[in-house]
C-alpha positions as CSV (number, residue, x, y, z in Angstrom):
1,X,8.2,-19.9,-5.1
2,X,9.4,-21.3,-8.4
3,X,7.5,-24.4,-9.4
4,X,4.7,-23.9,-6.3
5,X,1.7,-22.6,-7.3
6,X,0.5,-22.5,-4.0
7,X,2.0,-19.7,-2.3
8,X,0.0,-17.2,0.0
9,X,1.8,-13.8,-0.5
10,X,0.9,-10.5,1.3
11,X,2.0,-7.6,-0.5
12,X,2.1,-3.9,0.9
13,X,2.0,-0.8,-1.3
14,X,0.2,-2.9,-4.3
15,X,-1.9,-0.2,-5.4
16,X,0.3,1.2,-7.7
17,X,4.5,1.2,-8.9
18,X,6.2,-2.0,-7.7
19,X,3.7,-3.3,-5.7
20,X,1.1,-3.6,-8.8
21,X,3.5,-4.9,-11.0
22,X,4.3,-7.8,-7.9
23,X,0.7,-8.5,-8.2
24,X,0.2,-9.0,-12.0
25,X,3.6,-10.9,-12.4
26,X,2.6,-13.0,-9.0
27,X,-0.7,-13.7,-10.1
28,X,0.4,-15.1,-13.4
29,X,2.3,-17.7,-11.6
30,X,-1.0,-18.6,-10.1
31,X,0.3,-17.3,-6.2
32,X,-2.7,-16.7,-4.0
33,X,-2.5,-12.4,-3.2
34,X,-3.4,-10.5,-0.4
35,X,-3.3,-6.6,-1.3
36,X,-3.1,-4.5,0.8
37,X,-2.4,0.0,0.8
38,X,-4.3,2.6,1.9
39,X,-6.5,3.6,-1.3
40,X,-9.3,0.8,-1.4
41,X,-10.4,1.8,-4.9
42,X,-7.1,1.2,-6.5
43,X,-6.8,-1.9,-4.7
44,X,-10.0,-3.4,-6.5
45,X,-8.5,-2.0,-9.5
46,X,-5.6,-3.9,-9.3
47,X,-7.2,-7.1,-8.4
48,X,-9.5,-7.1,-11.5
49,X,-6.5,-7.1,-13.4
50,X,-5.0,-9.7,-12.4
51,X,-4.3,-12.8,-14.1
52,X,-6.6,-14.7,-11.5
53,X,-8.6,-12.5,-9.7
54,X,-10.7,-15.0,-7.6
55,X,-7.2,-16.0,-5.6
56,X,-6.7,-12.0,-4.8
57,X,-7.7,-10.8,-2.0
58,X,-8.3,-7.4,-0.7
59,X,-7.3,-5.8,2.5
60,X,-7.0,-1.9,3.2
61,X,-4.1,-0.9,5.8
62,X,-2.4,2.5,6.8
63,X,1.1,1.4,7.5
64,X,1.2,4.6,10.5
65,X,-1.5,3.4,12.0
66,X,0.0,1.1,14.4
67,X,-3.0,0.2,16.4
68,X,-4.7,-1.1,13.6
69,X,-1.7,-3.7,12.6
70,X,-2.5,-6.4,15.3
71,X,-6.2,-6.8,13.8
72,X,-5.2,-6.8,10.0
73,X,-2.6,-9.5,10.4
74,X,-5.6,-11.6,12.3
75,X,-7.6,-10.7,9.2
76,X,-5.0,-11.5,6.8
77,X,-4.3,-14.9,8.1
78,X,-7.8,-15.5,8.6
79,X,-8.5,-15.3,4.5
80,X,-6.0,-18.4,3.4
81,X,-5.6,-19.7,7.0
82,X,-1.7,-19.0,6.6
83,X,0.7,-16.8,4.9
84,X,3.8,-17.7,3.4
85,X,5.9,-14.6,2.3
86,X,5.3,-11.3,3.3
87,X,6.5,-8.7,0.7
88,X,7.1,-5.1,2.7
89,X,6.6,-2.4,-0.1
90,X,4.8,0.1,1.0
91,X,6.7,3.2,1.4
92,X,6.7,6.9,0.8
93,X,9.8,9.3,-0.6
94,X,11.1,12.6,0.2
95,X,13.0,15.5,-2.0
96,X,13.7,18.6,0.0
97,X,16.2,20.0,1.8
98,X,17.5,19.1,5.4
99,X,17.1,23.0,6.2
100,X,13.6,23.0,4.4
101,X,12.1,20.0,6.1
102,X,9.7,20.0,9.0
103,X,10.4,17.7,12.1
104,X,6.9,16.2,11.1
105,X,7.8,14.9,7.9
106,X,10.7,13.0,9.4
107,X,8.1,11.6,11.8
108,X,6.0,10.6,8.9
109,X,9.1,9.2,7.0
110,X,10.1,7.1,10.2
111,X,6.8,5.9,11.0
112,X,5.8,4.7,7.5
113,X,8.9,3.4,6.4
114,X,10.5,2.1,8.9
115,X,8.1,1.7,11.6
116,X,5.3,0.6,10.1
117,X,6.9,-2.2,8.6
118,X,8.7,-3.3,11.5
119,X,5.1,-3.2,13.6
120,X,3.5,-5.2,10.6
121,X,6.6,-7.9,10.7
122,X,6.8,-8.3,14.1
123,X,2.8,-9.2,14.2
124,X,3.2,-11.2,11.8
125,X,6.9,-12.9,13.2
126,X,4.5,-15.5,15.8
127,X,2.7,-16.9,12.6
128,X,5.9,-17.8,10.6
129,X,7.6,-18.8,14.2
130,X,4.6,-21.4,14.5
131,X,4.6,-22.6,10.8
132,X,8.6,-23.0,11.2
133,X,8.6,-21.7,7.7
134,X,7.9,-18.1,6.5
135,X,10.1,-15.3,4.2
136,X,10.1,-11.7,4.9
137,X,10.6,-9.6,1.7
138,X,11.0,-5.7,2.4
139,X,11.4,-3.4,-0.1
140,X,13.9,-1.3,0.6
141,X,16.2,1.3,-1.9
142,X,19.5,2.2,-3.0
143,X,19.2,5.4,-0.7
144,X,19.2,2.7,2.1
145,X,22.8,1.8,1.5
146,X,24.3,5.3,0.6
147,X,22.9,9.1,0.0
148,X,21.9,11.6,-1.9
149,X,21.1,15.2,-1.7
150,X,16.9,16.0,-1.2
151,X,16.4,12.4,0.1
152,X,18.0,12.7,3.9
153,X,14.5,11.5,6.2
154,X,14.2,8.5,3.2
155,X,17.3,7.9,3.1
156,X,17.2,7.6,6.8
157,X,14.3,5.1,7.3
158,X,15.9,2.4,4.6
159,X,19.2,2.3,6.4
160,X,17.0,1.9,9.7
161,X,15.7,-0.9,7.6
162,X,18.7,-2.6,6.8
163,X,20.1,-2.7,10.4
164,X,16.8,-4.5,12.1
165,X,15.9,-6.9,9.2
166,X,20.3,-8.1,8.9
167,X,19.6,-8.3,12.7
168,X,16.1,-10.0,12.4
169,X,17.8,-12.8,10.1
170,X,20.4,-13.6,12.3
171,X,18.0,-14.0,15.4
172,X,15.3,-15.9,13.2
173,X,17.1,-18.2,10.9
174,X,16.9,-20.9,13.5
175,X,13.0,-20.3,13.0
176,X,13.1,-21.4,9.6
177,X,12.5,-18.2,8.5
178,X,14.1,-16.1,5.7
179,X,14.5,-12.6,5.0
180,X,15.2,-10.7,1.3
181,X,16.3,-7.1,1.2
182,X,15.7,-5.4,-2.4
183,X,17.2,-2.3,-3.2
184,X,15.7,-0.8,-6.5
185,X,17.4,2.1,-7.7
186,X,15.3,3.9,-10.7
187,X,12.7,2.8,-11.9
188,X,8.7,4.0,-13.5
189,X,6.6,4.8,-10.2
190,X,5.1,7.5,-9.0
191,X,7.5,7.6,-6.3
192,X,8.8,11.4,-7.3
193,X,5.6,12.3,-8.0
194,X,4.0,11.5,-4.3
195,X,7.4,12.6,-2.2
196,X,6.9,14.7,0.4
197,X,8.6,18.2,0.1
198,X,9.7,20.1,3.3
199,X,5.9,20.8,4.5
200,X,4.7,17.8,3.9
201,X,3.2,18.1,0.9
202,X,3.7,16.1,-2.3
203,X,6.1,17.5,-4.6
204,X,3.6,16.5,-7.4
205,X,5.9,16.2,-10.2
206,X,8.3,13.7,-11.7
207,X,12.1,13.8,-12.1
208,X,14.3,12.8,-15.3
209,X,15.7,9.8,-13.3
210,X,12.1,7.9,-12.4
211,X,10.9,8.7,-15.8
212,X,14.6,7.4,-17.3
213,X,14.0,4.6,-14.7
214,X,13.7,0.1,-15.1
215,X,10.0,-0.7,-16.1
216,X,8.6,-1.6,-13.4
217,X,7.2,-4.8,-14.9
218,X,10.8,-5.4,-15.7
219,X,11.5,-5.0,-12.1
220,X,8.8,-7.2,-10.8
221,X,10.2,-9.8,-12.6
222,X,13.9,-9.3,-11.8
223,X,12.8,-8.9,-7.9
224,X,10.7,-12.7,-8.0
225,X,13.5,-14.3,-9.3
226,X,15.8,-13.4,-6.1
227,X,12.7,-14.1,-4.1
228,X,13.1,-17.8,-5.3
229,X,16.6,-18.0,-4.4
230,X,16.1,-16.7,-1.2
231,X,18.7,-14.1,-1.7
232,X,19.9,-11.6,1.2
233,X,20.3,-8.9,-0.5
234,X,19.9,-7.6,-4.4
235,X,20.3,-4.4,-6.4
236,X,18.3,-4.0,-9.2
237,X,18.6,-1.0,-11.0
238,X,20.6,0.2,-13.9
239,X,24.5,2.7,-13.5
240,X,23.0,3.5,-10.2
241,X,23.9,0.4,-8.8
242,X,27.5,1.4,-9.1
243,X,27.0,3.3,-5.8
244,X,27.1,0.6,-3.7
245,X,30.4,-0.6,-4.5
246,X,31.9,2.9,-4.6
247,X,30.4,4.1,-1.5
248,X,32.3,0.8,-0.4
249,X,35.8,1.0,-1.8
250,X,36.0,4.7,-3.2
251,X,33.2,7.2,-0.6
252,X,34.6,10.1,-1.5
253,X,34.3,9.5,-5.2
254,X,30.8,8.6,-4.9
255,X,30.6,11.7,-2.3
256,X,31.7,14.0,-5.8
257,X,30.0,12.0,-8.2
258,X,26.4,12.2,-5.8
259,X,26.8,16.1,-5.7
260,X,27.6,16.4,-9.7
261,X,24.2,14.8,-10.6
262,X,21.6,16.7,-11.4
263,X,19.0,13.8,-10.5
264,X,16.3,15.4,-7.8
């Protein structure tokens, strides 16, 4: 992206957190934005404050709604006549217990992180296949490369996440295609706030770690940057980040340290 001003970008989850941070940073580098989440109101909101509104573009999808995908991703392509990167952020949390947590609110983890986002890159795979160009971005999370107590269905869906899209590079390379897995660890969303407790519900409160957490303007910034270099895989985070190497080298360390925090 650096030094093209020209880029057609479709972002997930850019109503709020990350994704609306992604949209003011990437609109200040004069990208071209499609914006897409659930909440069409926000959307608009987001778009208006943007650095260059008139190359923002608005389109409302439900991630679980898998019928819907084929017809968005027509639409999408339809607005610029191509896209360039796809940016997978949409996502939704969890903090309850294994023993609290209702079958259905695995399904809804599974469908909307994982699923969702494989429907909407697999729809969108024929595009970048026929462009012989194309970079999938998914926003993943530290939880997706080790664990921690409240966070077992999340936890779940971004390690589902990292097996298909390490798979889906290998396979797609040859396409000219790339693929960028980001791992935030803490950082100011509303994440906590909106994760779903053992019913389903939202738990509809923050914890010390998101409200401790990277700006996410900081982020945004830190997260385009290894979108330019095409990287495969980045933390970006603050101590957290530690996890991944001592889940690697030293897992029963981590195992003590995880269950010593008092981070829900």
């Amino acid at each position: 992206m650096k030094g093209n001003t020209n880029k057609i970008i479709w972002l997930t989850g850019a109503s709020s957190g990350i994704g609306e941070a992604l949209a003011y940073e990437l609109s200040l580098r004069g990208h071209k934005l499609i914006l897409s989440a659930r909440n069409k109101k926000q959307l608009i909101s987001v778009k208006e404050r943007c650095k260059y509104p008139e190359c923002v573009a608005i389109l409302p999808l439900d991630l679980a709604d898998f019928g819907t995908v084929s017809n968005n991703v027509k639409t999408a392509v339809s607005i610029y006549g191509r896209i360039d990167i796809l940016i997978n952020n949409a996502g939704i949390s969890q903090r309850s217990l294994i023993m609290d947590t209702d079958l259905e609110v695995y399904e809804k983890l599974i469908n909307v992180n994982y699923l969702g986002t494989v429907a909407l890159t697999k729809e969108v795979l024929p595009h970048f296949i026929s462009e012989r160009s194309g970079h999938f971005v998914t926003v993943t999370s530290l939880m997706g490369k080790f664990g921690s107590p409240y966070r077992s269905g999340y936890c779940a869906a971004k390690h589902a996440l990292h097996g298909f899209f390490d798979v889906f590079r290998m396979e797609h390379e040859k396409d000219g295609i790339d693929v960028t897995l980001v791992c935030p660890g803490f950082v100011q969303t509303k994440v906590a706030i909106n994760a779903l407790i053992g019913d389903g519900s939202s738990q509809n409160r923050n914890d010390q770690a998101t409200e401790q957490g990277m700006p996410p303007e900081i982020f945004a910034r830190k997260m385009i940057r290894a979108i330019e270099k095409k990287k495969y895989e980045v933390y970006i985070g603050g101590k957290e980040i530690k996890g991944i190497y001592l889940k690697r080298f030293y897992p029963k360390l981590l195992h003590k340290i995880v269950l010593r925090s008092q981070y829900r």
